[in-house]
TORGUMI-986096 format. One line per 5 residues: number of its first residue (from 1); their letters; for each residue x, y negated, z of C-alpha. Coordinates in Angstrom, 3 decimals. Layout:
# TORGUMI-986096
NUM) A) X/Y/Z; ...
# end
This chain:
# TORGUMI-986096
1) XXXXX) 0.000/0.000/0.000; 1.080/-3.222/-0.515; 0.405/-6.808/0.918; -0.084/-10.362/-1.383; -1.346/-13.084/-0.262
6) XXXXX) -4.458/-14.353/-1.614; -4.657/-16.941/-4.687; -1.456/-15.463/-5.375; 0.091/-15.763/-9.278; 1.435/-13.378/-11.499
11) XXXXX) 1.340/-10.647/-9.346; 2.488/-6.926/-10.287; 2.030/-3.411/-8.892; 3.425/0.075/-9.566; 1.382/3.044/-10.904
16) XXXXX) 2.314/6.530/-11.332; 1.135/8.507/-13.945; 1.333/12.944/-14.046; 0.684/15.428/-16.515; -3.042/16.727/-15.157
21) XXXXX) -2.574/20.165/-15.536; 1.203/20.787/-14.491; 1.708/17.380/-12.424; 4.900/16.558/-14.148; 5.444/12.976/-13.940
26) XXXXX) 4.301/11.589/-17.610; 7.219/9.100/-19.120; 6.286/8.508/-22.608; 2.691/5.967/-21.478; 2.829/3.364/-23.388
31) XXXXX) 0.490/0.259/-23.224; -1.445/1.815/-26.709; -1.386/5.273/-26.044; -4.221/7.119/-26.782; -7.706/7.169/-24.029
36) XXXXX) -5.519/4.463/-21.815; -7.910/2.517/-19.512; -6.715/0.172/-16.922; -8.783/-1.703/-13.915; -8.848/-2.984/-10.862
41) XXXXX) -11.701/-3.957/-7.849; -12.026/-6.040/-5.505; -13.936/-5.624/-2.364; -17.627/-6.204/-2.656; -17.437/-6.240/-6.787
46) XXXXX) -17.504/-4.166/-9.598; -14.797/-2.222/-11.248; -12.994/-4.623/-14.096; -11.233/-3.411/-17.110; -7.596/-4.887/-17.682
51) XXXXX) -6.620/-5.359/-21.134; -3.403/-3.927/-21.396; -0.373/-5.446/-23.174; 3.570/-4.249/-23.846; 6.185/-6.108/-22.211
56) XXXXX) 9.508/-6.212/-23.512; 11.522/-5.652/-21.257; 10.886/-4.506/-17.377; 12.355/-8.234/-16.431; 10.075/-9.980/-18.723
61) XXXXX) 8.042/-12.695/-17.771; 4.307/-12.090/-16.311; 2.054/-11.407/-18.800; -1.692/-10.371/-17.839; -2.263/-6.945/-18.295
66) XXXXX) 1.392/-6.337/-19.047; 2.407/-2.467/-19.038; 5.825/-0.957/-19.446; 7.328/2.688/-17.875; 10.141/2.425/-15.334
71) XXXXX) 10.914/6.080/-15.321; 9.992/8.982/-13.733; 6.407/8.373/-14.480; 6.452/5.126/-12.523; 5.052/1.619/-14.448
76) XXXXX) 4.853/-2.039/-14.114; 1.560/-3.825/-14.207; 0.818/-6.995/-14.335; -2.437/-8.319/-12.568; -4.719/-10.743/-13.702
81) XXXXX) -4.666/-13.601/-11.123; -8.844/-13.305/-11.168; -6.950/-9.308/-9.459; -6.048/-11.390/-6.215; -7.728/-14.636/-6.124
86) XXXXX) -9.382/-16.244/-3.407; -12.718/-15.533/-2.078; -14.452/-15.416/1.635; -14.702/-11.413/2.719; -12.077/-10.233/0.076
91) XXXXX) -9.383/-8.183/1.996; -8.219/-6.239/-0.495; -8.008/-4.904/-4.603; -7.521/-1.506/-5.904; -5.958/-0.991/-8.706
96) XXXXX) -6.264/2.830/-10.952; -7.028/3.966/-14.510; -7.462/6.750/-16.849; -5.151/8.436/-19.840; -6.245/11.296/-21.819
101) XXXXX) -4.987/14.319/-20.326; -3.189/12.698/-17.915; -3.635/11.622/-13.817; -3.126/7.962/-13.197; -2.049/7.478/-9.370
106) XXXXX) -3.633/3.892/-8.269; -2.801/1.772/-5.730; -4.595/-0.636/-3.059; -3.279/-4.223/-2.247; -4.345/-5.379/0.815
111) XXXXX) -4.897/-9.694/0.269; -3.672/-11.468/2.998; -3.999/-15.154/4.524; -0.514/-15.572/4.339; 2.483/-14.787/2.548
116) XXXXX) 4.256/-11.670/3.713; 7.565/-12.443/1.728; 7.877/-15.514/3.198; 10.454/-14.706/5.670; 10.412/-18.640/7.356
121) XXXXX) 6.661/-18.902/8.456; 5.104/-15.729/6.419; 3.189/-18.995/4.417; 1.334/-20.386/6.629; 1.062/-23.853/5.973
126) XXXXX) 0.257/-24.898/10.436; 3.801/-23.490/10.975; 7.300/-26.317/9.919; 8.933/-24.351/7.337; 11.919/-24.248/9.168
131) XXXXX) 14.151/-21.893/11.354; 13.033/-22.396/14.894; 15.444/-24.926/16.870; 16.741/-26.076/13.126; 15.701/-29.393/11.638
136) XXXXX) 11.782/-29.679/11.015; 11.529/-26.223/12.806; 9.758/-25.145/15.969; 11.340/-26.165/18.997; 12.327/-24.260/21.233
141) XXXXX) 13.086/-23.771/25.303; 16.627/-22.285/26.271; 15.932/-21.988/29.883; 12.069/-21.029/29.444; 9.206/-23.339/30.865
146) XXXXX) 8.911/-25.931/28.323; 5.620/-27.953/29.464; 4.665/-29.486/26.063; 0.989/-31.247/28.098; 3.760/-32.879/30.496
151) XXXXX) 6.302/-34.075/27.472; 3.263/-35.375/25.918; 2.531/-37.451/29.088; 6.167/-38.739/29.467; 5.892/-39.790/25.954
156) XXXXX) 3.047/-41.822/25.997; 4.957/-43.747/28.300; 7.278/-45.044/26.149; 4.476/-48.002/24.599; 5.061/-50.952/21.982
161) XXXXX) 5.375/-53.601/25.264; 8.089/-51.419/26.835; 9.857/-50.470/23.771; 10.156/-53.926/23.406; 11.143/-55.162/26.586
166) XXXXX) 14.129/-52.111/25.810; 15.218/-53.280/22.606; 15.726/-56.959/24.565; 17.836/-55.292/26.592; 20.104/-53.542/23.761
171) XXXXX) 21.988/-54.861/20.514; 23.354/-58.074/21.691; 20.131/-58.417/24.510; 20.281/-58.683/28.381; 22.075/-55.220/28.993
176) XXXXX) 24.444/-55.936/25.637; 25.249/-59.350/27.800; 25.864/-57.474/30.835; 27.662/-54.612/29.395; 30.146/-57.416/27.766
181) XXXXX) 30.650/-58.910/30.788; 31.880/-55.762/32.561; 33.974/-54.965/30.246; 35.563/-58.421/30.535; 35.734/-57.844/33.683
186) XXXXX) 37.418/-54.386/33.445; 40.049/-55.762/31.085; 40.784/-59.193/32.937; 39.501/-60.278/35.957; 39.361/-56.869/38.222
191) XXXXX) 43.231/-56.524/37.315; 43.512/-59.855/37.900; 42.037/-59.134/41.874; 43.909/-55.955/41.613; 46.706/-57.874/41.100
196) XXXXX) 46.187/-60.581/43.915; 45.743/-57.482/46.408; 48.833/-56.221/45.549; 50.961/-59.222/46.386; 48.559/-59.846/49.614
201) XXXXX) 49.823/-55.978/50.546; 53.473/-57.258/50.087; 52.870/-60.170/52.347; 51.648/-57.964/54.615; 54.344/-55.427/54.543
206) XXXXX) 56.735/-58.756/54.914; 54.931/-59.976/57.697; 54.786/-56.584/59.408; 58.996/-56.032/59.324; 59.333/-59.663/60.808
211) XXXXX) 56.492/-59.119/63.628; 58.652/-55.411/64.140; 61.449/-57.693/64.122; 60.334/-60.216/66.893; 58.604/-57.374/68.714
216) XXXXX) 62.003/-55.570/69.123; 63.793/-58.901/69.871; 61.037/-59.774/73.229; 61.389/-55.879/74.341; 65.338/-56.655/74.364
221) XXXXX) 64.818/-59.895/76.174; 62.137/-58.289/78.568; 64.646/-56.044/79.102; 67.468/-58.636/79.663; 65.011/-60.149/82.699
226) XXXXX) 64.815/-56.196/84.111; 67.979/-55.826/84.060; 69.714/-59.173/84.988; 67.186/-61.904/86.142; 64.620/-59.984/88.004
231) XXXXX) 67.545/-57.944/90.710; 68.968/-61.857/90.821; 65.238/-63.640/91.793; 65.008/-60.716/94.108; 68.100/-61.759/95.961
236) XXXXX) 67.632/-64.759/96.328; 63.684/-64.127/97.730; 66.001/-61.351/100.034; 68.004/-64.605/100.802; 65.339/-66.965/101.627
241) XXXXX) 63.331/-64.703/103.530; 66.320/-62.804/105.673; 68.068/-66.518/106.174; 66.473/-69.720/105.295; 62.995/-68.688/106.601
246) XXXXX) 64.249/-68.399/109.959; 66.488/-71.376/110.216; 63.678/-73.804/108.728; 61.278/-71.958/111.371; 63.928/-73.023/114.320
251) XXXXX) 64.572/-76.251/112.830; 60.749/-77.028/113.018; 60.296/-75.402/116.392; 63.600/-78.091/117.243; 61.312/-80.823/115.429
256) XXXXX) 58.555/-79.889/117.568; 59.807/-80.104/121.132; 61.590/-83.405/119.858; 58.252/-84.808/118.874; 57.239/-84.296/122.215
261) XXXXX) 59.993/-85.008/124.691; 63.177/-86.053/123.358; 62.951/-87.745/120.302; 65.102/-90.681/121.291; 68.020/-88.177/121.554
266) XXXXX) 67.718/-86.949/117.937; 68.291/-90.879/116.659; 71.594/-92.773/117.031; 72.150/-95.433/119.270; 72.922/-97.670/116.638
271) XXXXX) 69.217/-96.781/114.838; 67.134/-98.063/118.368; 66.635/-101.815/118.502; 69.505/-102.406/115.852; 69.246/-102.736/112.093
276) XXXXX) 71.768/-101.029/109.144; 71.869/-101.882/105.923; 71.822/-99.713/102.758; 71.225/-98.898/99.368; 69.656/-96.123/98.037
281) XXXXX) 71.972/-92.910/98.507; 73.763/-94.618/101.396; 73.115/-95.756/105.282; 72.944/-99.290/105.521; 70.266/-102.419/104.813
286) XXXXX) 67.747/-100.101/106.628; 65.683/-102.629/109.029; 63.913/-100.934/111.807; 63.288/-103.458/113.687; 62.406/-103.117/116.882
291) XXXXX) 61.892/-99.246/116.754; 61.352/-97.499/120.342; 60.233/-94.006/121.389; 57.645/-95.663/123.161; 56.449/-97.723/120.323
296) XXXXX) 56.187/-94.468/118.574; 53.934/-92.952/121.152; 51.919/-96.595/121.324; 48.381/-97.258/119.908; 49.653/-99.545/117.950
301) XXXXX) 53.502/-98.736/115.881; 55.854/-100.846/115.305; 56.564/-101.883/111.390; 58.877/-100.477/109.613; 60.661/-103.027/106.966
306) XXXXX) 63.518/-102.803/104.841; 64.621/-102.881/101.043; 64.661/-99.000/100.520; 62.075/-98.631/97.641; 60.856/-102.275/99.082
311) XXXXX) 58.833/-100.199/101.720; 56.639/-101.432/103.801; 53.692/-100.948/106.415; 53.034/-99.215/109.637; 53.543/-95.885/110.468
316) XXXXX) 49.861/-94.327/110.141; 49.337/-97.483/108.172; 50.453/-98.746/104.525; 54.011/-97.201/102.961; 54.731/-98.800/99.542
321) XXXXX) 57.821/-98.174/97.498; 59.392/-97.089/94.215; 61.982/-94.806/94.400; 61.269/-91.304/93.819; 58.061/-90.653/95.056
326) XXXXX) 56.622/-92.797/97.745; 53.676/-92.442/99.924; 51.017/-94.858/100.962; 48.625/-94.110/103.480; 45.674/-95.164/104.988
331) XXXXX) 44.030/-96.955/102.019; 40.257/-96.659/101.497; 38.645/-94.872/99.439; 36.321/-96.037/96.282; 37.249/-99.493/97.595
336) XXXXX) 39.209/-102.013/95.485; 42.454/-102.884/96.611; 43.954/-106.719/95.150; 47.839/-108.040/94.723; 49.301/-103.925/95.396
341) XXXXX) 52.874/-104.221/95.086; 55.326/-102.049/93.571; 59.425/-102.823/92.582; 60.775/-101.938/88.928; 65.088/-101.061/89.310
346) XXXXX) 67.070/-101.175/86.474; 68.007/-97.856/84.757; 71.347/-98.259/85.226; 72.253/-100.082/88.250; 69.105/-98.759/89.904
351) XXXXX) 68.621/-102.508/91.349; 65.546/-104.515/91.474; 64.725/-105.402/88.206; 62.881/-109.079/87.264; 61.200/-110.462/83.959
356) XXXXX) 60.099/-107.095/82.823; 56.620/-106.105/81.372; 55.438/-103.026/83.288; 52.554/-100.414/82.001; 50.373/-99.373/84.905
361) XXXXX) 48.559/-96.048/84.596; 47.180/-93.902/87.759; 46.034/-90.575/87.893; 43.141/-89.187/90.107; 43.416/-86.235/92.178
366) XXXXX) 45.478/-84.569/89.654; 43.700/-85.467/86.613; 45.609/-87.454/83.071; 47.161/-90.878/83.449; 44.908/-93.887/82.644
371) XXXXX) 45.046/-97.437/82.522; 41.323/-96.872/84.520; 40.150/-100.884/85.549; 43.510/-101.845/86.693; 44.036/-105.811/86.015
376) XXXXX) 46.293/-108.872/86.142; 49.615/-107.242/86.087; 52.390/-109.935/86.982; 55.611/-110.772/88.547; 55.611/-112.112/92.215
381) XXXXX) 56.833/-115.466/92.193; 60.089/-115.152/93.861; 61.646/-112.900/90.624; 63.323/-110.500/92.875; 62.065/-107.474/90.589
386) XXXXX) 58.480/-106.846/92.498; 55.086/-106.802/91.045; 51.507/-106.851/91.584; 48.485/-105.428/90.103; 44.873/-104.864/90.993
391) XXXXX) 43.246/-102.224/91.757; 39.752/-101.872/91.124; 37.363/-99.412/93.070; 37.155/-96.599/90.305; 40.821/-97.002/90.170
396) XXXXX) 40.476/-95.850/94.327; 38.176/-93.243/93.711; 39.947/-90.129/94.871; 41.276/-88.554/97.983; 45.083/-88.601/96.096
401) XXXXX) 45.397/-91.529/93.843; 48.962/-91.557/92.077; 49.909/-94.700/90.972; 52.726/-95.058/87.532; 54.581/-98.178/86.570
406) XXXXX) 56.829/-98.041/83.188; 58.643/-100.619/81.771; 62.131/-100.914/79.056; 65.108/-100.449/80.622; 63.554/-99.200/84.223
411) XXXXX) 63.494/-96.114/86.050; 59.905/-95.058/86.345; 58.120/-95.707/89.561; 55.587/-93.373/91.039; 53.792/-94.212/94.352
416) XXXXX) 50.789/-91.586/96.302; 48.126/-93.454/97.927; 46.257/-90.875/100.039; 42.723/-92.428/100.937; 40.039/-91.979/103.505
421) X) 36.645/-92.343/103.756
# end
């Protein structure tokens, strides 16, 4: 049996034709021989005669009711098209015939929808004629589970408005821009930072040695004060406390029982009632006046005068002066205090020093030096080198007011004023 497709063309089967009474295949049929009749039917119709034809060759073109021997008592025929044409409920043709004396073995063509021989997609025009996975062919799934319904949803995604908006993003759009830029930046500027990082690293490194440097330089000089300077401050705190401790703690126990009893026998003779002169450094211009124990131990003391620092007062009463450091006491507190008096010596000579321009500045209870209210600065009218300056009552304000007098070509002078209340 074989298979054609319906509305085929110039279609042609093999028939076999035997001797009918020994069964020897017949060879010598040809399209004229004698009692030859041909036909064919299709399904549902009537038999149909063929009008047979020679052929000249067995590769000769179709020709309708073309007949020819192959051999062995086989033979090419060729169908009329009406043999295998088209028609609803037509499955199949056969195809026999009839020589004189002779059997002719037919044959039955099944007529199919499609095209056996068609060895892409058998003719059927709803498959791509194609090898599957090829171009225009059926795809395909290499790992199994293609979802066509959910490729068909992801691709109605892809609209007119966003395949615009993409295409503004691509050939010279937005992303084009962008994609420029980091490639710019790729090339140029990140080597350029790359570049800066590098020599910051060096710096680094440099700085690094030189703080390893200085580090090992302060452990060697912490070590120096281990080894050297600490075992010689601990000596001398070993000195001071085995040795000087003691003797100043006799010394003031000595002051002590002076203080009380015998104070007159700690001064020289020549220091009660008398007067020595001196300059600073040595024992003489000293003025004491009329100093006596007992004016020490009176209610009120006797004044102590003299040109040491130009001091002057009472003792528990005013002390002004200039050299070093002097104290005043007894001065109010928060309360102005007119005309205070102070002596500017020469650098050199250390003398009393006249026609000078002092700077007055005072600091309160340890705070920064300040020109504060003080006023009218001047010379005392006798030019012997003192000076006076007023005080005003924010100038006073403080339990420990020192008082700072600076001038060219002076030593500095520094006087305490300790207040009350």
């Amino acid at each position: 049996m074989r298979r054609i497709q319906r509305g085929s063309t110039d279609q042609s089967v093999v028939l076999r034709i035997i001797d009918e009474s020994t069964g020897i295949p017949e060879t010598g049929v040809l399209w004229n021989t004698a009692g030859i009749d041909l036909w064919y039917r299709r399904e549902g119709a009537t038999k149909t005669s063929i009008v047979e034809a020679t052929l000249a060759t067995l590769d000769a073109a179709h020709a309708d009711g073309g007949f020819l021997a192959i051999g062995d008592g086989y033979y090419r025929l060729d169908l009329p098209d009406a043999a295998v044409a088209t028609a609803a409920g037509v499955n199949g043709v056969m195809v026999g015939g009839a020589v004189t004396g002779m059997i002719v073995l037919g044959c039955y063509v099944e007529l199919t929808a499609y095209n056996p021989y068609d060895a892409m997609r058998a003719g059927l025009t709803a498959l791509p004629n194609a090898a599957a996975d090829a171009a225009g062919g059926l795809p395909i799934s290499d790992a199994g589970g293609l979802d066509i319904d959910a490729k068909l949803a992801n691709t109605n995604e892809v609209t007119a408005a966003r395949m615009g908006a993409l295409t503004d993003w691509i050939n010279g759009g937005r992303l084009d821009a962008i994609l420029d830029i980091i490639a710019a930046d790729t090339t140029t500027d990140i080597p350029a930072v790359i570049a800066a990082l590098d020599a910051l690293i060096d710096t680094v490194k440099a700085d690094t040695a030189d703080i390893h440097t200085d580090v090992g330089t302060a452990i060697t000089a912490i070590g120096d004060v281990h080894a050297a300077d600490l075992p010689a401050v601990m000596t001398m705190l070993t000195d001071i406390h085995g040795t000087d401790l003691p003797a100043v703690k006799a010394d003031t126990a000595a002051i002590l029982t002076d203080t009380g009893t015998t104070l007159d026998g700690r001064i020289p003779a020549a220091l009660v009632g008398g007067r020595i002169d001196a300059n600073v450094g040595s024992q003489s211009n000293i003025d004491f006046g009329t100093l006596q124990k007992a004016s020490l131990n009176a209610a009120t003391p006797a004044n102590i005068a003299g040109s040491v620092g130009s001091v002057a007062g009472n003792i528990g009463g005013n002390v002004i002066g200039s050299v070093g450091s002097v104290v005043s006491l007894g001065l109010k507190k928060n309360t102005a205090l007119a005309k205070f008096s102070f002596v500017m010596t020469d650098i050199t000579t250390h003398a009393p020093k006249p026609g000078v321009t002092p700077t007055c500045t005072r600091s309160i209870d340890g705070g920064a030096f300040s020109a504060g209210t003080m006023a009218n600065i001047t010379e005392q009218v006798d030019a012997v080198g003192v000076y006076l300056v007023d005080l005003g009552a924010g100038d006073m304000n403080g339990n420990v007011i020192t008082f700072r007098a600076t001038a060219a070509g002076c030593d500095d002078t520094i006087v305490e004023l300790v207040t009350h209340p």
